[in-house]
C-alpha positions as a printed Julia matrix, in Angstrom:
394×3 Matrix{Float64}:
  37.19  -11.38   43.21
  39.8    -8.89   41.71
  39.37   -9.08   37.77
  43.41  -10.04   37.78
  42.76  -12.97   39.75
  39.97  -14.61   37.65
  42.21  -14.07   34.97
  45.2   -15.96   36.49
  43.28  -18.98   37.55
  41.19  -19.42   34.18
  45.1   -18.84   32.06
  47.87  -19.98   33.92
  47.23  -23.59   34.87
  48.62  -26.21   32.74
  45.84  -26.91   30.6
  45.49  -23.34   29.79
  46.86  -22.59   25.8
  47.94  -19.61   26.77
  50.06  -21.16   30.17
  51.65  -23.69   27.66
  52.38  -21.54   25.28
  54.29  -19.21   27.6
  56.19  -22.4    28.96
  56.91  -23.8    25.67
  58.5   -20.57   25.02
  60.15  -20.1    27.84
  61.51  -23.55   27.78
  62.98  -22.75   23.99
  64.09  -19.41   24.39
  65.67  -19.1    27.89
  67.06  -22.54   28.3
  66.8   -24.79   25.2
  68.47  -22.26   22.54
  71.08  -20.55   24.75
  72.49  -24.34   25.63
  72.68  -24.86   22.12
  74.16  -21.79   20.8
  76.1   -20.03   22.76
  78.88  -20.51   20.29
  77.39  -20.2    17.51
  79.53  -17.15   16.01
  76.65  -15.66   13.9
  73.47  -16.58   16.55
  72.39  -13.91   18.68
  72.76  -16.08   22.14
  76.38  -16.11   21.0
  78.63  -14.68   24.45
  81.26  -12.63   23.29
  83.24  -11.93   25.9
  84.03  -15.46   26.48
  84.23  -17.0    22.99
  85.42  -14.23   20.25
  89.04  -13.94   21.27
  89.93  -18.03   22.1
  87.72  -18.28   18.66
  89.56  -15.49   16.49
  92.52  -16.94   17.69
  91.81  -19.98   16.15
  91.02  -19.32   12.98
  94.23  -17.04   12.66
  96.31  -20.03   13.76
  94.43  -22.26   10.89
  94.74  -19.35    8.83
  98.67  -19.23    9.16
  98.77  -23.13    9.18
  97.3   -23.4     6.27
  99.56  -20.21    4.55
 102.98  -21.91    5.58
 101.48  -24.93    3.61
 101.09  -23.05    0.47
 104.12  -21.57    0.6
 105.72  -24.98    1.08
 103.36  -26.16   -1.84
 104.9   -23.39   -4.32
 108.05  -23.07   -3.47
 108.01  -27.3    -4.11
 110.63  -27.55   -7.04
 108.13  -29.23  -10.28
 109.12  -30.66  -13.49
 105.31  -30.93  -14.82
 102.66  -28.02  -14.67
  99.94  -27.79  -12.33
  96.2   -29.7   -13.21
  94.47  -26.88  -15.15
  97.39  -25.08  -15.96
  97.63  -24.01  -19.64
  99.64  -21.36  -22.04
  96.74  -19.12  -22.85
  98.26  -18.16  -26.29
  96.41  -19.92  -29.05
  94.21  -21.52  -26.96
  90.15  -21.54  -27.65
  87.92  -19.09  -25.45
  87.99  -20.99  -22.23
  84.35  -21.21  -20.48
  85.64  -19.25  -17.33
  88.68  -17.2   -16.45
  89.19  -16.85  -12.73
  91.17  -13.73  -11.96
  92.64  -13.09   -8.52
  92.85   -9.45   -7.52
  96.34   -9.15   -5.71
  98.44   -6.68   -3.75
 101.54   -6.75   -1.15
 100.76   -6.92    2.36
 103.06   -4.74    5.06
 100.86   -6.97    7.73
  99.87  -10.33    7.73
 101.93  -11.19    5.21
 102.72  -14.55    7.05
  99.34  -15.67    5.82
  99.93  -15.73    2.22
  96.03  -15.4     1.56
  97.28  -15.41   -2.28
  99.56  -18.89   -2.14
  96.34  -20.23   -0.47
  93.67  -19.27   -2.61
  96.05  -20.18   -5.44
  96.24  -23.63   -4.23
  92.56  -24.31   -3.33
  91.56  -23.22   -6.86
  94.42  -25.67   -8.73
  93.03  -28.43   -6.28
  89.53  -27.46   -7.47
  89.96  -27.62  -10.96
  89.19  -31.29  -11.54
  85.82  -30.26  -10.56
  85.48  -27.43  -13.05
  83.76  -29.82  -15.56
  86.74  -31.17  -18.24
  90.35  -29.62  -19.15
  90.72  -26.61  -19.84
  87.52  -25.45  -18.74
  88.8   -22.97  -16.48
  92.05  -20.47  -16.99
  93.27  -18.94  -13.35
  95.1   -15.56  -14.02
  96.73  -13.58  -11.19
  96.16   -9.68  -11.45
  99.07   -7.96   -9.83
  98.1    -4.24   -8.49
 101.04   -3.46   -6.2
 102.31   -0.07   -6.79
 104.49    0.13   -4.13
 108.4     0.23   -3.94
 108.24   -3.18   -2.62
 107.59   -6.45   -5.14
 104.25   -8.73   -4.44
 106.48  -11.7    -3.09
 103.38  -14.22   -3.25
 102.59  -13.18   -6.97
 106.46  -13.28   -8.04
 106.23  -16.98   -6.58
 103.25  -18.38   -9.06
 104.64  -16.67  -12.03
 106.59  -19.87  -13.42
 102.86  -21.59  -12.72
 100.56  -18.96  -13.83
 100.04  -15.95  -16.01
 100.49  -12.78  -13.75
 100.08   -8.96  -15.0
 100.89   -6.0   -13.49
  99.32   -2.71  -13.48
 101.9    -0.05  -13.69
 101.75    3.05  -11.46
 100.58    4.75  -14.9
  97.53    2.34  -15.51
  96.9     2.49  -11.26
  97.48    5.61  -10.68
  97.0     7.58  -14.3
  99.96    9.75  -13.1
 101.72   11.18   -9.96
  98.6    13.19   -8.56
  97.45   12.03   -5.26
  94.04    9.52   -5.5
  92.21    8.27   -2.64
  92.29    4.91   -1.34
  88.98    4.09   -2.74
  89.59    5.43   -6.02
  92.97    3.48   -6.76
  91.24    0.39   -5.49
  88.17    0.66   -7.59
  91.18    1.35  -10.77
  92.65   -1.64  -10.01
  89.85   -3.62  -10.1
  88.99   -2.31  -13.19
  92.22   -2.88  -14.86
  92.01   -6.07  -14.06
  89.0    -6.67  -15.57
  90.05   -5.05  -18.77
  93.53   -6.84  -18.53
  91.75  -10.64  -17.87
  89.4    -9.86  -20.92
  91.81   -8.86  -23.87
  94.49  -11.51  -22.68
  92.41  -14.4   -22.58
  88.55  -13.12  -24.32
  86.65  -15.73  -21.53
  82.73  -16.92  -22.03
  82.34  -15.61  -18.36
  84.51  -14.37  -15.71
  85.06  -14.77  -11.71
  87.06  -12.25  -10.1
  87.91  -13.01   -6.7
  90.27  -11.11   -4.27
  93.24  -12.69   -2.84
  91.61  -13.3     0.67
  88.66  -14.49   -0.87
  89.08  -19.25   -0.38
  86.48  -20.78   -2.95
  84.3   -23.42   -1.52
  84.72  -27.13   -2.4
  82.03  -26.71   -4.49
  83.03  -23.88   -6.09
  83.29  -24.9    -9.52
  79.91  -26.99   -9.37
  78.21  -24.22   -8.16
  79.38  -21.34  -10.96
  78.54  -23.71  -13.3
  74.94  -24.12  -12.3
  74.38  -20.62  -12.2
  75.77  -20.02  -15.52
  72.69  -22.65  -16.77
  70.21  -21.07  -15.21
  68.3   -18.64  -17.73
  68.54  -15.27  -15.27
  72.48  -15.43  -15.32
  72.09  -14.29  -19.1
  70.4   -10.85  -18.19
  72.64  -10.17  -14.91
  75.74   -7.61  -14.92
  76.84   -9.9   -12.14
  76.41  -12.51   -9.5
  78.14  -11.71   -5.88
  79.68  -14.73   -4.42
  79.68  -13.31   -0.68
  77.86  -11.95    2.01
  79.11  -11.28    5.47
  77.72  -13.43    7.4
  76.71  -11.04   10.11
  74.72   -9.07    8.11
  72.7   -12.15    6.61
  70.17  -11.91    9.24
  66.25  -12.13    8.7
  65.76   -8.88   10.53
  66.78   -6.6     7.47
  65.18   -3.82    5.04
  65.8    -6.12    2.5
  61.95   -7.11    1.4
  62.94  -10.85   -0.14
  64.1   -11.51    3.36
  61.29  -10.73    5.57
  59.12  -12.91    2.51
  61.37  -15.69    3.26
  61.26  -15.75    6.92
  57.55  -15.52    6.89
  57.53  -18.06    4.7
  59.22  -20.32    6.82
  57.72  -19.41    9.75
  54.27  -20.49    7.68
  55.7   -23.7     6.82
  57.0   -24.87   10.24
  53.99  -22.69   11.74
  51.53  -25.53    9.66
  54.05  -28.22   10.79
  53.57  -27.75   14.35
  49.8   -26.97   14.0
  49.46  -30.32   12.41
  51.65  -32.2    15.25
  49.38  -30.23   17.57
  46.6   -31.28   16.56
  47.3   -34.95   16.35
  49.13  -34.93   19.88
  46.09  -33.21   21.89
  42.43  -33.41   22.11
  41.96  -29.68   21.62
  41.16  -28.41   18.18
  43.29  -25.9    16.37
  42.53  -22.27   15.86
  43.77  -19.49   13.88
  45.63  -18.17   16.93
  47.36  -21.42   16.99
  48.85  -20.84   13.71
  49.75  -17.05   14.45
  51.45  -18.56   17.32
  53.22  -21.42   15.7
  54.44  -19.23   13.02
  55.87  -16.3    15.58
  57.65  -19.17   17.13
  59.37  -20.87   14.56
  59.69  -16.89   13.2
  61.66  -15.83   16.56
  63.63  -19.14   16.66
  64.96  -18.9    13.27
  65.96  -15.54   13.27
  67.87  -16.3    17.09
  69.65  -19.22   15.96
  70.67  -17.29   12.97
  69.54  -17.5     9.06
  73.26  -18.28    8.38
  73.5   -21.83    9.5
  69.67  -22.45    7.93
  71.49  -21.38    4.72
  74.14  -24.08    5.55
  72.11  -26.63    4.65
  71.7   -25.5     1.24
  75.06  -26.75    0.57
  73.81  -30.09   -0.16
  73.59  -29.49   -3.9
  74.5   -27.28   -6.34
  70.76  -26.91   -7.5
  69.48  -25.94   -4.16
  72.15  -22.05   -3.74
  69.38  -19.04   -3.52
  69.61  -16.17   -6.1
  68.31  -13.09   -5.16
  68.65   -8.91   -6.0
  72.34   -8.17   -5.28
  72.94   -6.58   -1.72
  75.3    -3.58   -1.32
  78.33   -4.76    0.36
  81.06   -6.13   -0.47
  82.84   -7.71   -3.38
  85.71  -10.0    -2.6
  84.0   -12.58   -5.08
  81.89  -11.72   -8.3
  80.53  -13.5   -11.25
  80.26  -11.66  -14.54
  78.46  -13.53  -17.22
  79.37  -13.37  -21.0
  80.87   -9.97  -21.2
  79.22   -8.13  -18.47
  82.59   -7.57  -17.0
  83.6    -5.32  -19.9
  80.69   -3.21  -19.28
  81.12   -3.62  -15.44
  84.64   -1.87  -16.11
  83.23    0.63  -18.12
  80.52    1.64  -15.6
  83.25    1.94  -13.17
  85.67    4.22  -14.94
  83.15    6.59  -15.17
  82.61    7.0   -11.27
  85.03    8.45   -8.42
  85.11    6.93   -5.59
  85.44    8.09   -2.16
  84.91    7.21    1.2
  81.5     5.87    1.59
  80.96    5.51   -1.79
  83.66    2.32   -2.94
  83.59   -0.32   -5.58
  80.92   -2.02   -4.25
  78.23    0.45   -3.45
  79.45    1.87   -6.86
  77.99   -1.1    -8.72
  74.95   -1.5    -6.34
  74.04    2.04   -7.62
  75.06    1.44  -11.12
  72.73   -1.57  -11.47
  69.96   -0.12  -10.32
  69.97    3.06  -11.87
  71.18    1.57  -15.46
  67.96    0.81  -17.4
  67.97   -2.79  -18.35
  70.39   -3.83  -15.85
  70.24   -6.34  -13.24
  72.74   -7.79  -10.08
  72.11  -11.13   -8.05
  73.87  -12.11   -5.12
  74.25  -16.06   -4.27
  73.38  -17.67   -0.96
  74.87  -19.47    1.09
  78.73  -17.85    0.41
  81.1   -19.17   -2.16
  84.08  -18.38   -0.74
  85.47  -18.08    2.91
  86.47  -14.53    3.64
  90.02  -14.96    5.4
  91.25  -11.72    5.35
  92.64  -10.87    8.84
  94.55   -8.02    7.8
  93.93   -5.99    4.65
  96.29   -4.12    2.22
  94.64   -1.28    1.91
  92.93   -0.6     5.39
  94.18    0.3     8.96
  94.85   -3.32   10.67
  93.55   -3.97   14.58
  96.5    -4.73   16.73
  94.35   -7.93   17.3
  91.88   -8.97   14.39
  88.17  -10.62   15.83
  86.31  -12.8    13.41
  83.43  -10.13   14.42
C-alpha cells in the first residue's frame, strides 16, 4: 500500500489528534471567526468593500451630530461659569493643565472637533479628582487671514492664546508644513507653562475626544513611580497599527504570553474532557491556536477589556506615531519644547517621529505610550493635510 495511503487512514479519522485538530481549526477559522467578525473594523476577517463606506458614513453623521450639539452648547447664553472653570491669575499650581492644540478648518468645519472636545472635557471634570484640579486652556495657532471661529466662541469660558505669525512663523520666509506644525506645538507648550506653571501637563489636539475615563486614568499614571522618569506618556495609538504582528519586541512577548496562558487553559480542559493524555505537541498546538485567533480577531478589542479599571491601562516604550494626545509629567514639557526647537522638520521626519528619536537618543530619557487609547481620534478632515473627497475610518 502507497506510503500516502497508510498515512491517511492512521491520521484522518476522527479519533486521530491530528484529524481533530485540523477540524477544530477549520471549524474556528473558516466558519466560527468570519461569522463573528466580519465587522469588526480593526479584525482581519473584516470585508471592506461592503462595510467601510455604510460604516464611515456613520461615524461622520455622529461626528456632525454630535458638533451641531456643541455648538448649540456654547453658543447657550450663561450667567454662571462652566464646572472647572477658573481665572488662572492668582490661583495655586493646579495638578494638571489640559491644553488643546487648535487651528481653523477650510473643510469640515461643520464638525467643530474643538466645541466638542471642549465640551467632553468640562463634562469630565467632576471626575478629575476635586475643584480645581484641572485648568483647560485653548492654544490658538491659526495664522491665517481668517479667525478660528470655534476658539473665538470659548473665549468668554476659557483662557485662549494665540500665536502670532511672528512666534509661528519667526518671520515672512516660507516653512514647511511640518515645521510650522511642530512650532506651534511648541509654543504652546511654552505658552501653557509660563501662564499657568502646572504639576503636569496633557496636550491634546482639537480632534483628539478624551475617554470617560479620562481623568481617572491620567491620574493613575501620574501615581505610578515610572511616570516620574518619563519625558512623556502618548495617549493614542491607531488602532490599525496595534496589531500583534509588529517589530515591536513587547508585543510579540505579549502575544506569546497569551497564547501560553490560553494554550495551558485548553490543555487543561483537554485533558479533563478526553481519555488521551496530553503532550508537549498539545501545548505547541494550543498555544498557535489561541496565538492565530487573537491576532485575527484583532489585539484592539482584547485591549478593550482593559477598560474596566483605571489600574488595569498597559504602559509600555513609546511607539513612533502619532501625537494627537500626550502626557508630560512635572516639567518634561519644558524640556519636550526645548528638544523640539532644536530640530527641523520635514516630510517624513514630523513632531512625532521627532520625539521618538529624541527620547531615545537623549541619555537618561525615557517615552511610554498607554494602552488601550485615551482619546477617540475624530478627525475626518485635517487642517493641515490634503482632505479625501470622501474620508474612510480606514
Amino acid at each position: 500500500m502507497p506510503r500516502w495511503k497508510v498515512f491517511v487512514r492512521r491520521h484522518l479519522q476522527w479519533s486521530s489528534p491530528i484529524f481533530q485538530g485540523l477540524a477544530l481549526c477549520l471549524l474556528t477559522f473558516a466558519i466560527v471567526l468570519p461569522l463573528f467578525c466580519h465587522r469588526l473594523l480593526y479584525s482581519y476577517y473584516f470585508i471592506k468593500p461592503f462595510y467601510l463606506d455604510s460604516m464611515s458614513d456613520e461615524v461622520l453623521e455622529e461626528s456632525y451630530r454630535r458638533g451641531q450639539e456643541a455648538l448649540h452648547f456654547w453658543k447657550d447664553p450663561i450667567s454662571d461659569q462652566p464646572p472647572g472653570f477658573t481665572n488662572m491669575a492668582g490661583q495655586r499650581r493646579p495638578e494638571l493643565l489640559v491644553t488643546v492644540v487648535t487651528a481653523r478648518r477650510t473643510e469640515g468645519k461643520d464638525y467643530h472637533y474643538l466645541l466638542q472636545v471642549m465640551q467632553r472635557l468640562v463634562s469630565l471634570l467632576a471626575t478629575c479628582g476635586g475643584q480645581g484640579c484641572a485648568e483647560l486652556l485653548v492654544c490658538d495657532v491659526e495664522s491665517g487671514l481668517q479667525e478660528n471661529e470655534d476658539a473665538s466662541l470659548l473665549e468668554k469660558r476659557f483662557r485662549v492664546v494665540r500665536s502670532s505669525r511672528e512666534e509661528s512663523g519667526r518671520g515672512k520666509a516660507y516653512i514647511n508644513t511640518f515645521e510650522k506644525e511642530k512650532r506651534d506645538y511648541v509654543y504652546c507648550l511654552k505658552k501653557g507653562w509660563e501662564l499657568v506653571q502646572p504639576k503636569n501637563v496633557v496636550v491634546l489636539e482639537d480632534d483628539a475626544l478624551p475617554m470617560v475615563d479620562f481623568f481617572p486614568v491620567i491620574n493613575n499614571l501620574l501615581s505610578r513611580k515610572f511616570s516620574s522618569r518619563t519625558l512623556y506618556v502618548k495617549l493614542y495609538h491607531p488602532e490599525r497599527l496595534q496589531r500583534y504582528w509588529n517589530p515591536e519586541p513587547y508585543r510579540i512577548l505579549e502575544w506569546v504570553g497569551l497564547g501560553l496562558l490560553g494554550g495551558t487553559a485548553l490543555l487543561w480542559a483537554h485533558s479533563f474532557c478526553t481519555s488521551y493524555s496530553s503532550s508537549a505537541a498539545h501545548m505547541v498546538f494550543f498555544t498557535l491556536y489561541i496565538m492565530a485567533a487573537a491576532e485575527l480577531i484583532g489585539r484592539h478589542y482584547l485591549l478593550e477589556v482593559r477598560r474596566f479599571s483605571p489600574q488595569l491601562y498597559a504602559v509600555s516604550p513609546a511607539t513612533e506615531c502619532c501625537t494627537p494626545a500626550m502626557l508630560f509629567p512635572g516639567n518634561a514639557s519644558l524640556r519636550v519644547a526645548e528638544y523640539l526647537d532644536q530640530v527641523f522638520c520635514v516630510k517624513g521626519k514630523a513632531k512625532d517621529m521627532a520625539l521618538y528619536q529624541i527620547a531615545r537618543s537623549m541619555r537618561g530619557e525615557r517615552a511610554h505610550s498607554l494602552e488601550p487609547n485615551l482619546i477617540t481620534h475624530i478627525g475626518a478632515f485635517s487642517s493641515v493635510r490634503a482632505n479625501p473627497s470622501h474620508p474612510r475610518l480606514l
